[in-house]
N, C-alpha and C positions, 0 to 999 in steps of 0.2 A: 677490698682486695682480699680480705680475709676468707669473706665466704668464696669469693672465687676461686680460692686454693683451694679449701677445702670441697666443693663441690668439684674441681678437676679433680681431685683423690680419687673423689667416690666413681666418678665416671669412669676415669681411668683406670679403677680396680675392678667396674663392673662389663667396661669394652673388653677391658685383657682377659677376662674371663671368656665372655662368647665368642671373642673372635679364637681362640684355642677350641672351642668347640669346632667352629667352623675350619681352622685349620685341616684338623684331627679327622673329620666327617669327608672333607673331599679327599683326603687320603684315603680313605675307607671305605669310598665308593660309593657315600651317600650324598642325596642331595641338599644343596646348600640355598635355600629361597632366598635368602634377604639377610646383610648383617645393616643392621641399624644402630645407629651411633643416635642415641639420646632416644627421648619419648615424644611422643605427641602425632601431630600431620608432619606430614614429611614434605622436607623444604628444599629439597634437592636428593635427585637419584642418580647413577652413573655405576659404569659398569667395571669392576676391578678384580682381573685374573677370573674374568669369566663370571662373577659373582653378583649381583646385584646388592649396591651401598647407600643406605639412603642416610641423610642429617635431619633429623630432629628437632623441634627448637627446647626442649627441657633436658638438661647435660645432666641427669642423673643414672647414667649408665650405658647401655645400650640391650641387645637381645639378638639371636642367631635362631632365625627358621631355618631348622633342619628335619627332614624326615626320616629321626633317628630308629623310632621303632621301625620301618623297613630291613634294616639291618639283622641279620643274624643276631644274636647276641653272643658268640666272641667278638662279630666285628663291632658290635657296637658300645664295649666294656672300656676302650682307648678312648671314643669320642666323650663319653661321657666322664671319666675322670681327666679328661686334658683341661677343663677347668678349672676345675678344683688346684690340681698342682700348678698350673700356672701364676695361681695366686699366691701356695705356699712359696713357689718358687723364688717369684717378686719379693716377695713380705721376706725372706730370710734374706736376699741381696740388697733391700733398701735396710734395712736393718743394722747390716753390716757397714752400708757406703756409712752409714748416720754415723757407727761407731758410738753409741752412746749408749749407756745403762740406764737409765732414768726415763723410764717410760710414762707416760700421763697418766695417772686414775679415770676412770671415767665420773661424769660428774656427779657430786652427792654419793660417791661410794661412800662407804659404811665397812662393809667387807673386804676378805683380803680377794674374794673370789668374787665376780658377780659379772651375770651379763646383761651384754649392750645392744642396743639394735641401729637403727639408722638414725635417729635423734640424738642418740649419746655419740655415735661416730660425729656427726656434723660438732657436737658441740667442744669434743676431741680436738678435732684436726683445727679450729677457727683458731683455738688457745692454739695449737702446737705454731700455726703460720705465727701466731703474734710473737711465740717465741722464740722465732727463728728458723734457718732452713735444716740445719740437724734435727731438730725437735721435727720438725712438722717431715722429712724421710723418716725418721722412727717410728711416728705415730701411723704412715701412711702402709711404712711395712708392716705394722702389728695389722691395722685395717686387713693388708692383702691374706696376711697369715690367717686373722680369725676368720675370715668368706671362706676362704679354700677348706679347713679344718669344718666348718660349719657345712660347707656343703658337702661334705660326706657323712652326714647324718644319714641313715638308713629309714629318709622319713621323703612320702612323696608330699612336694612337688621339686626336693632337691636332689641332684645329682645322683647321692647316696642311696636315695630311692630306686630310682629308676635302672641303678647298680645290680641291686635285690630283687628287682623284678625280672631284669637278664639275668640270674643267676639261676631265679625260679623259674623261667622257661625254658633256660641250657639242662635245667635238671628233671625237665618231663611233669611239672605242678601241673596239676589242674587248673581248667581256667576260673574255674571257682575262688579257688587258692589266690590266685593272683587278682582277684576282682576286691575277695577281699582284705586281702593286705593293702591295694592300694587305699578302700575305702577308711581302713582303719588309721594307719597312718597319714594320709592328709587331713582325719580330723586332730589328730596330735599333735600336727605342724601349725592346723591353726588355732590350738588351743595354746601351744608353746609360743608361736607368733602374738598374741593377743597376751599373754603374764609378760613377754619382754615390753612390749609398748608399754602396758603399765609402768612396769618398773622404771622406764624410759622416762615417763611422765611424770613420776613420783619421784625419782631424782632428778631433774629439774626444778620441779617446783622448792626441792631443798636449798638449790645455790640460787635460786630466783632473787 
């Protein structure tokens, strides 16, 4: 039951994200392919406010085909951060419902500061459900809080990127310019992506 909590967090931190995308996007005149709730083949499809929805059998999130670059980039500067703050959004109001001060470390911290990725979240929220439903709404709003704040990193393939790259086409860059900023920052994402799992793995192996 524990990991099921915990894996509804994560899903439901990463649904509430793409479906604000998708929100956001058909307001703005873009279009909307597919919101898909979880990963894998798809195990049912049906059609909602004109949208096509399909279920997944691995509930670790979900994902919104949108054809955001189509857009202008004013119009496309809302769809893209309607994620991100959705997350912050959730994360400050579950925070609050929890009402409690005493946040988890994540595990084998050492530091007052360190970060986490998806192995230190799962292993977060299992302890937070054991310790109850305040603890495991606290831990789930820090969760919402850190996605939303993470995905305004100015690094592609997150949000914040993609932020930067409308910002550099509203301002007349070269396509040069924006070819290689994308190229340079998605290698930094996955260089930053790959020292978190380490570190992931390495505090684990601590409380092992």
């Amino acid at each position: 039951m524990r990991w099921v909590q915990a894996l509804g967090v994560i899903g439901g931190t990463v649904l509430l994200h793409e479906v604000a995308h998708a929100v956001a996007a058909r307001r703005a005149g873009g279009e909307v392919k597919e919101v898909g709730i979880g990963f894998g083949p798809p195990l049912a499809r049906g059609l909602v406010g004109g949208v096509t929805v399909t279920l997944r059998p691995i509930p670790l999130g979900g994902f919104a085909a949108i054809d955001v670059e189509t857009l202008p980039p004013a119009r496309r500067l809302p769809v893209l951060l309607a994620g991100p703050l959705a997350n912050i959004a959730a994360g400050l109001v579950l925070r609050q419902v929890a009402q409690s001060h005493e946040p988890l470390l994540l595990p084998g911290q050492t530091r007052r500061v360190e970060v986490g990725g998806l192995l230190s979240a799962l292993h977060m929220l299992t302890r937070a459900a054991a310790a109850g439903p305040r603890t495991l709404l606290r831990t789930a709003g820090d969760v919402n809080l850190s996605v939303g704040l993470a995905n305004l990193l100015p690094m592609l393939p997150l949000d914040g990127g993609h932020v930067a790259v409308a910002h550099l086409e509203a301002a007349g860059a070269k396509r040069s310019v924006i070819v290689g900023f994308r190229q340079i920052t998605a290698g930094i994402f996955l260089w930053f992506a790959l020292r978190v799992l380490l570190a992931d793995l390495g505090r684990l192996r601590r409380v092992a």
